[in-house]
DRENDO-1510 file (C-alpha; in Angstrom, 1 decimal, always signed):
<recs>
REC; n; res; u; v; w
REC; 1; UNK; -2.3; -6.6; -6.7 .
REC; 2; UNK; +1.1; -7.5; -7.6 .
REC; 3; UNK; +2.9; -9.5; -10.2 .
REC; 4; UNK; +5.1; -12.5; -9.8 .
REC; 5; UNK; +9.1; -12.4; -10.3 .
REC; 6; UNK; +11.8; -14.1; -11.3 .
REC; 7; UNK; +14.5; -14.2; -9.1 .
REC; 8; UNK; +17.1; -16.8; -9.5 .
REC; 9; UNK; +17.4; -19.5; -6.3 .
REC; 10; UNK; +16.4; -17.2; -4.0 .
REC; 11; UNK; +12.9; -17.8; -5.4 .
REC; 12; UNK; +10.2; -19.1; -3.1 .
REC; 13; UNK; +10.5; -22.7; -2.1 .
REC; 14; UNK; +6.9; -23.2; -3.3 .
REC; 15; UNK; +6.5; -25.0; -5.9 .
REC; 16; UNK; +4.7; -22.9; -8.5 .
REC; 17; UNK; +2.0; -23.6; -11.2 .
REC; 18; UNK; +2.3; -24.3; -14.8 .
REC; 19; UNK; +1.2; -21.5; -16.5 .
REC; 20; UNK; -1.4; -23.4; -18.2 .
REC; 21; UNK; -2.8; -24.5; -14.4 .
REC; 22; UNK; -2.7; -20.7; -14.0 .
REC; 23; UNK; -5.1; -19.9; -16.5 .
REC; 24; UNK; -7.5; -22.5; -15.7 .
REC; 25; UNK; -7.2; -21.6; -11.9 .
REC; 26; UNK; -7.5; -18.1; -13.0 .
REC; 27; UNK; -10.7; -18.5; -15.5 .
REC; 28; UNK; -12.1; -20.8; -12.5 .
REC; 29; UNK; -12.1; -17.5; -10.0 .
REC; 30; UNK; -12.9; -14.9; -12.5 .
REC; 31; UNK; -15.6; -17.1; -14.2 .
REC; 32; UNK; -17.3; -19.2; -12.3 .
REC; 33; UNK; -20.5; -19.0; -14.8 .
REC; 34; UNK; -18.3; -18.9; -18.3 .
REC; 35; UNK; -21.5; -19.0; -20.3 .
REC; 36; UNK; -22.6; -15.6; -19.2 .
REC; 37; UNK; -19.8; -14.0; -20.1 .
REC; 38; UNK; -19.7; -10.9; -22.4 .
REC; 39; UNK; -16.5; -10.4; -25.1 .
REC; 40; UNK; -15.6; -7.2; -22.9 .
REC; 41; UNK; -15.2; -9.9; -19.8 .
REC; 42; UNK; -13.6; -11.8; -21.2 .
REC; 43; UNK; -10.8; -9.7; -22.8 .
REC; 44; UNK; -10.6; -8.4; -19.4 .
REC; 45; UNK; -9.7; -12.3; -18.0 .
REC; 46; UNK; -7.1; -12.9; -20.8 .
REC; 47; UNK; -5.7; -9.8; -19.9 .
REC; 48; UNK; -5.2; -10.5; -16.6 .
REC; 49; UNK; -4.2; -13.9; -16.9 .
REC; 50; UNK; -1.6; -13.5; -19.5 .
REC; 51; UNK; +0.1; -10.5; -17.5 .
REC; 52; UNK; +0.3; -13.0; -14.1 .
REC; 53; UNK; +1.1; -16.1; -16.0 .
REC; 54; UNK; +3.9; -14.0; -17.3 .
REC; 55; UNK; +6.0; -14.6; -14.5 .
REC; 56; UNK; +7.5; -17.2; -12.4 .
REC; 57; UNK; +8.3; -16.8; -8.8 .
REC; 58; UNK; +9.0; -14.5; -5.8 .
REC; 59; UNK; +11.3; -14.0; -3.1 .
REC; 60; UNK; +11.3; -16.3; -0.2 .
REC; 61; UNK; +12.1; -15.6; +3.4 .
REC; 62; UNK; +16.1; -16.2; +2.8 .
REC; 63; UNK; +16.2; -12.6; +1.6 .
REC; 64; UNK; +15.4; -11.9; +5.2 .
REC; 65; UNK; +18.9; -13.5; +6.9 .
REC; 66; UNK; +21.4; -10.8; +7.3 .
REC; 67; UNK; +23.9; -10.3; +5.4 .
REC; 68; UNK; +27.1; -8.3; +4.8 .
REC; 69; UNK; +26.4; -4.3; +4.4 .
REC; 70; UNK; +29.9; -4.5; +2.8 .
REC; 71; UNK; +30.0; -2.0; -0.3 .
REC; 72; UNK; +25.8; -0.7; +0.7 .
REC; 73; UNK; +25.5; +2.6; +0.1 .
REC; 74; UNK; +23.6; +4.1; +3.7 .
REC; 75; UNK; +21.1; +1.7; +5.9 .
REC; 76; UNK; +17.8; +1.9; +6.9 .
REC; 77; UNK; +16.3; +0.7; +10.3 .
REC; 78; UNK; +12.5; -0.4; +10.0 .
REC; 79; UNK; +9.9; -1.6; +12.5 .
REC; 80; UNK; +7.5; -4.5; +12.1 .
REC; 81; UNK; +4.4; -5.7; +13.3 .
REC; 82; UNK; +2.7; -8.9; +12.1 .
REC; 83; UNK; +0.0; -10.8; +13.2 .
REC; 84; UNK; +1.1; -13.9; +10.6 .
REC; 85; UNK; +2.4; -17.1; +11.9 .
REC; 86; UNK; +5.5; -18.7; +11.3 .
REC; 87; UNK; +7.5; -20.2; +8.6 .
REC; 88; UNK; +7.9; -23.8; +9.2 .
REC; 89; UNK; +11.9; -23.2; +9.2 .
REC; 90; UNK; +11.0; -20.5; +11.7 .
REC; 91; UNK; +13.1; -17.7; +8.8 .
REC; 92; UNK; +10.3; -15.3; +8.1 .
REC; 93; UNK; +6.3; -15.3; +8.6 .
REC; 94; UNK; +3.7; -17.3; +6.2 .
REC; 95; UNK; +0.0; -16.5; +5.4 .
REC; 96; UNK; -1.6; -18.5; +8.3 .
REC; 97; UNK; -3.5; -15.9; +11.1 .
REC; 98; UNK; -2.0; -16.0; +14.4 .
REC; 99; UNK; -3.7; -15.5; +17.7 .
REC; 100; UNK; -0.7; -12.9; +18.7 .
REC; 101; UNK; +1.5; -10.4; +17.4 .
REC; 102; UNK; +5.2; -10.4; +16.8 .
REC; 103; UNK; +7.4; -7.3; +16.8 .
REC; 104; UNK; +11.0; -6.9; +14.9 .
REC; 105; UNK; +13.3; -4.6; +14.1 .
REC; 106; UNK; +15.1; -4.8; +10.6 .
REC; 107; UNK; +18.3; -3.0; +9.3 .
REC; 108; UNK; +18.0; -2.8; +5.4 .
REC; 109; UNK; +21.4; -1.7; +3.1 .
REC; 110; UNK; +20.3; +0.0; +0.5 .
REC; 111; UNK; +22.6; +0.0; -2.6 .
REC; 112; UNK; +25.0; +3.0; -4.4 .
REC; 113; UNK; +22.8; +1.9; -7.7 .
REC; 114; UNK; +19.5; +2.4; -6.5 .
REC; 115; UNK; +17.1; +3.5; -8.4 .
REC; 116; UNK; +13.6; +5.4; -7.1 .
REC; 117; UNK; +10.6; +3.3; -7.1 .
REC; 118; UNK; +12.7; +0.0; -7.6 .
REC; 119; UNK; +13.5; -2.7; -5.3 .
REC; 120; UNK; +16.7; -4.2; -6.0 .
REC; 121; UNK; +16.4; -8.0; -5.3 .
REC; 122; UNK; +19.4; -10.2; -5.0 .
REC; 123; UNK; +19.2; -12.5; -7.7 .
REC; 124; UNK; +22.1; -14.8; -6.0 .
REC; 125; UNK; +23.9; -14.3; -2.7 .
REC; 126; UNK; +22.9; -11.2; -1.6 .
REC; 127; UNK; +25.1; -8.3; -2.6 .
REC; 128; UNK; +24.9; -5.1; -0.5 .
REC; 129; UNK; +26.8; -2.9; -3.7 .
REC; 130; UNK; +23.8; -4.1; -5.6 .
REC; 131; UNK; +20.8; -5.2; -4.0 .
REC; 132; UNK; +18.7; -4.3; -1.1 .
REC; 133; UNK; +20.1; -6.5; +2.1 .
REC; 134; UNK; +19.2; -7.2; +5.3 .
REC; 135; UNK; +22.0; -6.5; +7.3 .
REC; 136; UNK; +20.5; -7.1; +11.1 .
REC; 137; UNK; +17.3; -8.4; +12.3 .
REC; 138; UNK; +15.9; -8.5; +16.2 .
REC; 139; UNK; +12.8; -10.1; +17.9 .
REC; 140; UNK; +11.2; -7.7; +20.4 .
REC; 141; UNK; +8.8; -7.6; +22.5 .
REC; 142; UNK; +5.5; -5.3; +22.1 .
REC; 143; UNK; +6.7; -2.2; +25.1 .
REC; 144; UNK; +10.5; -1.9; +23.3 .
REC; 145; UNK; +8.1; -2.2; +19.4 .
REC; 146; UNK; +6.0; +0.9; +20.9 .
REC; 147; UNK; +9.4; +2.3; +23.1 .
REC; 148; UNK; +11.0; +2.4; +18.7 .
REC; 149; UNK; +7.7; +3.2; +17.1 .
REC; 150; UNK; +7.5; +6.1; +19.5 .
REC; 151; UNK; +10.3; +7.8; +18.5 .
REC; 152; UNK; +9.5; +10.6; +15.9 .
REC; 153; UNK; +10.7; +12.9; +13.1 .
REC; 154; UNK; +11.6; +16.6; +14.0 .
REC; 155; UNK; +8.5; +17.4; +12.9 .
REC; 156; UNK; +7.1; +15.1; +15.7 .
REC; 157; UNK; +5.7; +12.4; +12.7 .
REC; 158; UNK; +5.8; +8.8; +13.3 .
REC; 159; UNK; +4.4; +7.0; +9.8 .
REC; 160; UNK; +3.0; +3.1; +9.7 .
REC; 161; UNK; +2.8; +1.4; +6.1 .
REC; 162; UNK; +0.0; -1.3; +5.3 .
REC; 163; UNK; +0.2; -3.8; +2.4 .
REC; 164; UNK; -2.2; -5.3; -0.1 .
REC; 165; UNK; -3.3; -8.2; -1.4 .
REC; 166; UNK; -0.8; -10.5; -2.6 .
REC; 167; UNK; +1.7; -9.2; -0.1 .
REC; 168; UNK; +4.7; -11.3; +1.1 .
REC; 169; UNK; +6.2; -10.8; +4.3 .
REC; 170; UNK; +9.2; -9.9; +3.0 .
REC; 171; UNK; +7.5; -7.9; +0.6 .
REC; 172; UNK; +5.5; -5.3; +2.3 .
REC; 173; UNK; +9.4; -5.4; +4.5 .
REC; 174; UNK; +11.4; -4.5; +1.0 .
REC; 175; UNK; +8.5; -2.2; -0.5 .
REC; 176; UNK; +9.0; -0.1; +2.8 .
REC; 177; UNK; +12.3; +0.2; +2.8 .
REC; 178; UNK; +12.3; +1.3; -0.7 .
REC; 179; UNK; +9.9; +4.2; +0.6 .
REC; 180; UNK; +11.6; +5.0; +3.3 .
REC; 181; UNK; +15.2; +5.3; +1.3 .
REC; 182; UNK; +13.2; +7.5; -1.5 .
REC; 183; UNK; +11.8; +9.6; +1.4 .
REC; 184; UNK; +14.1; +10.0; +3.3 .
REC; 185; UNK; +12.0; +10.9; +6.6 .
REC; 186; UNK; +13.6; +11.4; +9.5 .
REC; 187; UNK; +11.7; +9.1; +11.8 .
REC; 188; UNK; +11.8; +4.9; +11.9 .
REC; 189; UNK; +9.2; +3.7; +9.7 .
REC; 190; UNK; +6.8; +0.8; +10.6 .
REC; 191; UNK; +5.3; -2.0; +8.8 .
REC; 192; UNK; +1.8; -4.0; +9.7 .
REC; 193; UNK; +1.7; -7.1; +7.9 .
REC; 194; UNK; -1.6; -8.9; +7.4 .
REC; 195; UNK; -2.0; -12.7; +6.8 .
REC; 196; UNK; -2.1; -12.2; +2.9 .
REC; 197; UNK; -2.0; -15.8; +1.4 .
REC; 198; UNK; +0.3; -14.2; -1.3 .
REC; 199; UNK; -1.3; -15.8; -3.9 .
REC; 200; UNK; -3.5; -14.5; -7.3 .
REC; 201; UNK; -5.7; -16.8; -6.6 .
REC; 202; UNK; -6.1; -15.9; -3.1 .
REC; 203; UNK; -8.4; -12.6; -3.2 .
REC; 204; UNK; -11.1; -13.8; -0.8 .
REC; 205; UNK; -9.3; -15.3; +2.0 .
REC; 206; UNK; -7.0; -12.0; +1.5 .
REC; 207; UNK; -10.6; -10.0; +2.2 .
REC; 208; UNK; -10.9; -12.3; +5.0 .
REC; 209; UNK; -7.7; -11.6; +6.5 .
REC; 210; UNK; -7.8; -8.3; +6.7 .
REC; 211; UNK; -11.1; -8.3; +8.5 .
REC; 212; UNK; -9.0; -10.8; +10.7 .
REC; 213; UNK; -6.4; -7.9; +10.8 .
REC; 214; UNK; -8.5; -5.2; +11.9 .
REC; 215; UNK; -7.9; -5.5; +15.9 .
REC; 216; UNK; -4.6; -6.3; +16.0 .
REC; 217; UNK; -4.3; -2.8; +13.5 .
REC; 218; UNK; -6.5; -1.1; +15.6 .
REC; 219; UNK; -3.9; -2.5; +18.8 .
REC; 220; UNK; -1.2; -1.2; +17.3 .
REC; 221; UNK; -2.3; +2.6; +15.7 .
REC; 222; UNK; -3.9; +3.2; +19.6 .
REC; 223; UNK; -0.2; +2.1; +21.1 .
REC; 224; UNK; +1.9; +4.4; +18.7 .
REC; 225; UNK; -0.7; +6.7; +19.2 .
REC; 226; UNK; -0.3; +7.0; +23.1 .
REC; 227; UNK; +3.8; +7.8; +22.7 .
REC; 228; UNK; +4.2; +10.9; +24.5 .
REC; 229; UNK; +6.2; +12.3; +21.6 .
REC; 230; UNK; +4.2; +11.8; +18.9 .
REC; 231; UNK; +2.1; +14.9; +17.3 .
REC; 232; UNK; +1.3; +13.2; +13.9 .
REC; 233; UNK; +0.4; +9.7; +12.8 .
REC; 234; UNK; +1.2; +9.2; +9.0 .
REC; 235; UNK; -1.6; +6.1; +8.2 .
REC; 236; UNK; -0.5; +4.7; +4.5 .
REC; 237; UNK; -2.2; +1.9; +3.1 .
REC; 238; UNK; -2.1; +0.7; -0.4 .
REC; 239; UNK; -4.8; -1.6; -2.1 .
REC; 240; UNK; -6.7; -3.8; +0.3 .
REC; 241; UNK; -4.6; -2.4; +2.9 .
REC; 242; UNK; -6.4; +0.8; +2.6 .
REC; 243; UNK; -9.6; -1.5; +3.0 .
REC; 244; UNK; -8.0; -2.5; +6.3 .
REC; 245; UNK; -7.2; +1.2; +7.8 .
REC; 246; UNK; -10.3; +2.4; +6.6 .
REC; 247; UNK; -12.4; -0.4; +9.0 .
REC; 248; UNK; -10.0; +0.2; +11.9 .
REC; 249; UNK; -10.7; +3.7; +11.2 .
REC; 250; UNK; -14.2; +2.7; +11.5 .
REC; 251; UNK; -13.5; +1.2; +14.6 .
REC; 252; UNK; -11.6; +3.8; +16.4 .
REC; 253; UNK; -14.8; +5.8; +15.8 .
REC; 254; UNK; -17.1; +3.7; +17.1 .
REC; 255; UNK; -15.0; +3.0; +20.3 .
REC; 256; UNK; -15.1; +6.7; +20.7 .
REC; 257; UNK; -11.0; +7.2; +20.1 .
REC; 258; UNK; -10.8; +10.9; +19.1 .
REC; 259; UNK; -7.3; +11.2; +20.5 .
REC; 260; UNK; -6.2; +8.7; +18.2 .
REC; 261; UNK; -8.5; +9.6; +15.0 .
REC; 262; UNK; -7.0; +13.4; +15.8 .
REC; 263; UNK; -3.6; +12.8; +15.1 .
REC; 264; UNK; -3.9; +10.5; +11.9 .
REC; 265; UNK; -2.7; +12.0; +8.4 .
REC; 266; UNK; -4.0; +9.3; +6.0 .
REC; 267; UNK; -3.6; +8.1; +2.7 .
REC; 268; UNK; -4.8; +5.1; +0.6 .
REC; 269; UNK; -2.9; +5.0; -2.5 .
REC; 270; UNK; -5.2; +2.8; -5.1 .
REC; 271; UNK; -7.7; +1.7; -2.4 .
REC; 272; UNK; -9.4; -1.6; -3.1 .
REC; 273; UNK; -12.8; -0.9; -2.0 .
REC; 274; UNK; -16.5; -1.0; -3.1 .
REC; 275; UNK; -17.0; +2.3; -3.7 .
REC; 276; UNK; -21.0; +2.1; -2.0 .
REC; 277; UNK; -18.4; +0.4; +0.8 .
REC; 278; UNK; -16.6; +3.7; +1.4 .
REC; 279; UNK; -19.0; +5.7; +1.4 .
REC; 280; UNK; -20.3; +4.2; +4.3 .
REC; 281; UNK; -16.9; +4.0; +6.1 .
REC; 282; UNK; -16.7; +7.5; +5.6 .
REC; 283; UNK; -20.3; +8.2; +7.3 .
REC; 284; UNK; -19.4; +6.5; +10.0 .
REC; 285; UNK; -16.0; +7.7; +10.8 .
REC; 286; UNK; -17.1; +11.4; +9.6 .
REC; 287; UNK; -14.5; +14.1; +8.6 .
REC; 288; UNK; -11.0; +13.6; +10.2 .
REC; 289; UNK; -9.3; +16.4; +11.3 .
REC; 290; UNK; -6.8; +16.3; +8.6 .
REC; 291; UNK; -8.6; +15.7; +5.4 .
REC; 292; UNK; -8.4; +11.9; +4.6 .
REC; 293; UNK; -6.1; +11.5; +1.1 .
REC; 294; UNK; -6.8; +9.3; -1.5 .
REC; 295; UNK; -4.6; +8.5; -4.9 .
REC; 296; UNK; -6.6; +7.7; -7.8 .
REC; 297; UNK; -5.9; +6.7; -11.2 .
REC; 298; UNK; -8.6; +5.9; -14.1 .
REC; 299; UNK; -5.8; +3.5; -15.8 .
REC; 300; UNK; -5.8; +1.1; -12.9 .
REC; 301; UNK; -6.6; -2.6; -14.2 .
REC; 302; UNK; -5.8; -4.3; -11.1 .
REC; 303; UNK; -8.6; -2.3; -9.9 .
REC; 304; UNK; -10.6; -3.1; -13.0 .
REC; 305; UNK; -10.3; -6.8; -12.3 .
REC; 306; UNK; -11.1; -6.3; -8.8 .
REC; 307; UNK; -14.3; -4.6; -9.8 .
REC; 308; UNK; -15.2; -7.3; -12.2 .
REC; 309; UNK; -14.7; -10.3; -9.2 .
REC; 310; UNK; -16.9; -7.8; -7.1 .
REC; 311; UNK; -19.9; -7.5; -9.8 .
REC; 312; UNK; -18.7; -4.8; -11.7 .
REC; 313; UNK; -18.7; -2.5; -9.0 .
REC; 314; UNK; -17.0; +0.8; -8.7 .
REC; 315; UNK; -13.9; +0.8; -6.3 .
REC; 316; UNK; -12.5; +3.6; -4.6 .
REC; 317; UNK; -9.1; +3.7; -6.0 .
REC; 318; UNK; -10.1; +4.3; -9.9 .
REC; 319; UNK; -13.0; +7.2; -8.7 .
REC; 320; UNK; -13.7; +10.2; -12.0 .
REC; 321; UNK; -12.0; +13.2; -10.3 .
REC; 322; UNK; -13.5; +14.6; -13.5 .
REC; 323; UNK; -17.0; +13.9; -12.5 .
REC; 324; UNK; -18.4; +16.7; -10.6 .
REC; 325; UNK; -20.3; +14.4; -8.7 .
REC; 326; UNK; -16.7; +12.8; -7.1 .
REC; 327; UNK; -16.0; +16.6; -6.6 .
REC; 328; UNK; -19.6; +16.7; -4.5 .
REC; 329; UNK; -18.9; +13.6; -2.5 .
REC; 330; UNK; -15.2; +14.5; -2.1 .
REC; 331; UNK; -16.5; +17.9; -0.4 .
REC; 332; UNK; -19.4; +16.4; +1.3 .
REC; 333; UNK; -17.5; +13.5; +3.1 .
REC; 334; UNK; -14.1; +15.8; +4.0 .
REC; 335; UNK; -12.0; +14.2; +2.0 .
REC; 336; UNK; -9.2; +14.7; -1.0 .
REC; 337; UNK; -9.4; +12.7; -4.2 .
REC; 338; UNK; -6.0; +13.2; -6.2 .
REC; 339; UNK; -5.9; +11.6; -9.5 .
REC; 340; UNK; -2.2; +10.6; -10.4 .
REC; 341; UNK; -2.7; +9.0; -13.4 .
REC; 342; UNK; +0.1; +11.2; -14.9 .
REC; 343; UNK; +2.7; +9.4; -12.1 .
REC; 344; UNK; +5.2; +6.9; -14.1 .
REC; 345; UNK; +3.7; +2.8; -13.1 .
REC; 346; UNK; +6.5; +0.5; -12.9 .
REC; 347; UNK; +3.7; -2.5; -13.0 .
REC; 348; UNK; +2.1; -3.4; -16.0 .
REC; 349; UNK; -1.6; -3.2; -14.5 .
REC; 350; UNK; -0.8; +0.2; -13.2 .
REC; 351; UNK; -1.1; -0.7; -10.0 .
REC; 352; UNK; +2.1; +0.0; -7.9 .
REC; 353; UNK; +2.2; +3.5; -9.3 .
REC; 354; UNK; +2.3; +4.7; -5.4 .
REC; 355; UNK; +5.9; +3.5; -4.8 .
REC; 356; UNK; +6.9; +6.2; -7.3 .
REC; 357; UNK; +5.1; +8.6; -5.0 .
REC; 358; UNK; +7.9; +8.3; -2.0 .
REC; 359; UNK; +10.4; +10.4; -4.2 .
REC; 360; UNK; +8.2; +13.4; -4.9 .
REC; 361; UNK; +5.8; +13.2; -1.7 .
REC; 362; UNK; +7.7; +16.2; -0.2 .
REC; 363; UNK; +7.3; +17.8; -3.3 .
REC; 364; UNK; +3.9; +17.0; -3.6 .
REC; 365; UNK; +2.6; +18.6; -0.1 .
REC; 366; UNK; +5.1; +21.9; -0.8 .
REC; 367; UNK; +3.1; +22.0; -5.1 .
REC; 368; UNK; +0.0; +22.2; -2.8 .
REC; 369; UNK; +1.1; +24.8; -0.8 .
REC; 370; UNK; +2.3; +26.7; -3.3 .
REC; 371; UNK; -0.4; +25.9; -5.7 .
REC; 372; UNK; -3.5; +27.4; -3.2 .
REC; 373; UNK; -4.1; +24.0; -2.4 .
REC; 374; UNK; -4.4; +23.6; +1.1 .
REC; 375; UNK; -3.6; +20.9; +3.1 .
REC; 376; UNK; -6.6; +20.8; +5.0 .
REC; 377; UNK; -8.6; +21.7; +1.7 .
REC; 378; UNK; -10.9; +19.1; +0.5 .
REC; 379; UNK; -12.5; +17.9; -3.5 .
REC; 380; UNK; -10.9; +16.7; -6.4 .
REC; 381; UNK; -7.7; +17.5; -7.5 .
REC; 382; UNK; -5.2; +16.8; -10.5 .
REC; 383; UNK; -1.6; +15.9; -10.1 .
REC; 384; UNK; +0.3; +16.4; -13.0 .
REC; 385; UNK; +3.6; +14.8; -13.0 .
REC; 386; UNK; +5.1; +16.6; -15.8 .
REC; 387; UNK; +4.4; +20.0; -15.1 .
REC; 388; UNK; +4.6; +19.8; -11.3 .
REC; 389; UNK; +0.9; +20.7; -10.4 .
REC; 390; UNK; -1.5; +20.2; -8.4 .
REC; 391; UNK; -4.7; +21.5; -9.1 .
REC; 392; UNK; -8.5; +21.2; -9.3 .
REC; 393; UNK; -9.8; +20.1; -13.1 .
REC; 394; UNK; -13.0; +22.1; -12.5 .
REC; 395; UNK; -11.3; +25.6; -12.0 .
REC; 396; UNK; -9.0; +24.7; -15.0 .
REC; 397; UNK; -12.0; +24.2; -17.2 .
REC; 398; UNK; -13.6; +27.4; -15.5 .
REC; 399; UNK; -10.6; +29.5; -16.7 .
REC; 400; UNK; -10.5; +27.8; -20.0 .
REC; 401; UNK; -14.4; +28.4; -20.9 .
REC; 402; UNK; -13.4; +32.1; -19.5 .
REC; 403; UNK; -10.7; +32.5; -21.7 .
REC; 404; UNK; -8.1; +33.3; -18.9 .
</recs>
């Protein structure tokens, strides 16, 4: 989930809500039976709503017309593939589901001041010494969007970024290019945009759209996939994004696609799903050949809402790595639960913590390696930010009841 922003008249064209009509419209989807409400439910509503009322408006798709990279600090060249339709001024890409992709190529300045985990927007003109600017943008058809995708890192890697709910176009677009500039990968990374309606109050038809999604995802993984260069697929997903992978996952598994499924190296950082839900994803696609990663934090109240809109069930992305039973499941399905609570959240609900991951993802795989943590090892695991650690809380409270 993300927040709204202010950003001067670049802000959408949309007109937005009072924040009175938010609350209401808020309340309405979070309580559609008031009465039954506990206190602890409905802290959790007032919560919410005061944190998204807080704020006014987002970017629109100006932020998307190039601009001068005069005074940017380097440039980054992104990949996109969207199955949106189009703005009515034809600038960017809205929330309504087209029947066919469209494939572009984006050139992003990124600014002397930039700071890790940010995303500078231009709060005026845009200002490459500043902000984060589009400096070139090209339609292309789906063989040169495959021909570009297909072009890997020297380690052979090609990486492909999806979204979550209450994701702009131009969102997802800036959020990867501030993971790509904290990275610093060697090879051209790719978006998938999904019709999000970019909108709070727009979690079901979000749902909806990502089952929509789930071909056009599968379309595009199977065609980077089939590059002749490529010897490692880096699958991120954030939020409901990682709801999306994890079905097209499903899919590829079902259709028998163990070329494909061999090559993937994924992650779902704060995975919006019913946890019951993936555990049946994860029967179904069975144990990847690179464990399947997933970034977990118990402070999470995005997550926390989206459990309360879904019955109070658990979701994936807020999973105990400190119940041995997560450790069990973790084992038994082939996977690798990494709590990173300890990772600094630039969003109030805790939700974006991820983006903060790009800087120290290196880092990260090399603390494994050098921690006995394997990258093909499965369970739970800790990741403490502070002390630059990755390890497993159950042989830290072994050593501790040992007196080691």
């Amino acid at each position: 989930m993300r927040l709204f922003y202010r950003r001067g008249k670049y802000a959408t064209k949309a007109v937005m809500r009072s924040q009175s009509n938010q609350r209401v419209s808020m309340i309405r989807l979070l309580a559609p039976n008031p009465v039954r409400l506990n206190l602890r439910r409905v802290a959790i509503v007032l919560t919410a709503v005061s944190q998204l009322a807080a704020c006014a408006s987002r970017p629109a798709d100006a932020v998307l017309l190039p601009s001068s990279a005069a005074g940017g600090e380097r440039q980054i060249k992104l990949l996109t593939a969207t199955d949106r339709t189009k703005d009515a001024d034809g600038q960017g890409f809205a929330s309504g589901r087209a029947q066919s992709m469209a494939f572009e190529t984006y050139s992003i300045s990124i600014p002397p001041t930039h700071q890790p985990s940010k995303i500078e927007w231009a709060k005026g003109k845009p200002n490459a010494k500043r902000d984060f600017v589009v400096t070139k943008r090209t339609t292309i058809d789906r063989q040169a969007f495959l021909a570009q995708a297909g072009i890997p890192a020297a380690d052979g890697s090609v990486g492909l970024f999806v979204h979550g709910y209450n994701y702009s176009y131009q969102e997802g677009l800036f959020r990867l290019a501030q993971i790509a500039a904290d990275a610093n990968t060697g090879s051209t990374p790719v978006l998938f945009s999904w019709p999000s309606e970019a909108a709070v109050t727009g979690y079901v038809a979000d749902r909806d759209a990502a089952l929509f999604a789930r071909d056009d995802l599968v379309a595009v993984i199977t065609g980077m996939s089939r590059q002749p260069k490529v010897k490692k697929f880096i699958l991120f997903g954030h939020s409901m994004g990682g709801f999306l992978i994890m079905e097209a996952l499903r899919q590829l598994k079902l259709e028998g696609r163990g070329d494909v499924l061999d090559k993937l190296v994924v992650i779902l950082a704060a995975p919006d799903i019913d946890a019951d839900v993936f555990r049946k994803q994860l029967t179904v696609i069975g144990p990847l050949k690179t464990p399947l990663t997933l970034f977990v934090s118990k402070d999470d109240k995005a997550l926390r809402i989206s459990s309360f809109l879904g019955g109070e069930r658990q979701r994936a992305g807020r999973l105990d790595v400190d119940d041995p039973v997560v450790e069990d499941a973790a084992a038994r399905y082939g996977i690798k639960v990494i709590d990173i609570t300890s990772v600094k959240a630039d969003d109030s609900l805790g939700h974006d913590r991820y983006a903060n991951l790009a800087a120290i993802g290196p880092q990260l795989v090399s603390l494994e390696n050098r921690d006995g943590v394997s990258s093909r090892q499965t369970g739970a695991f800790v990741f403490d930010a502070a002390a630059s650690v990755v390890s497993s809380p159950f042989r830290l409270a072994k050593r501790v009841i040992a007196g080691q």
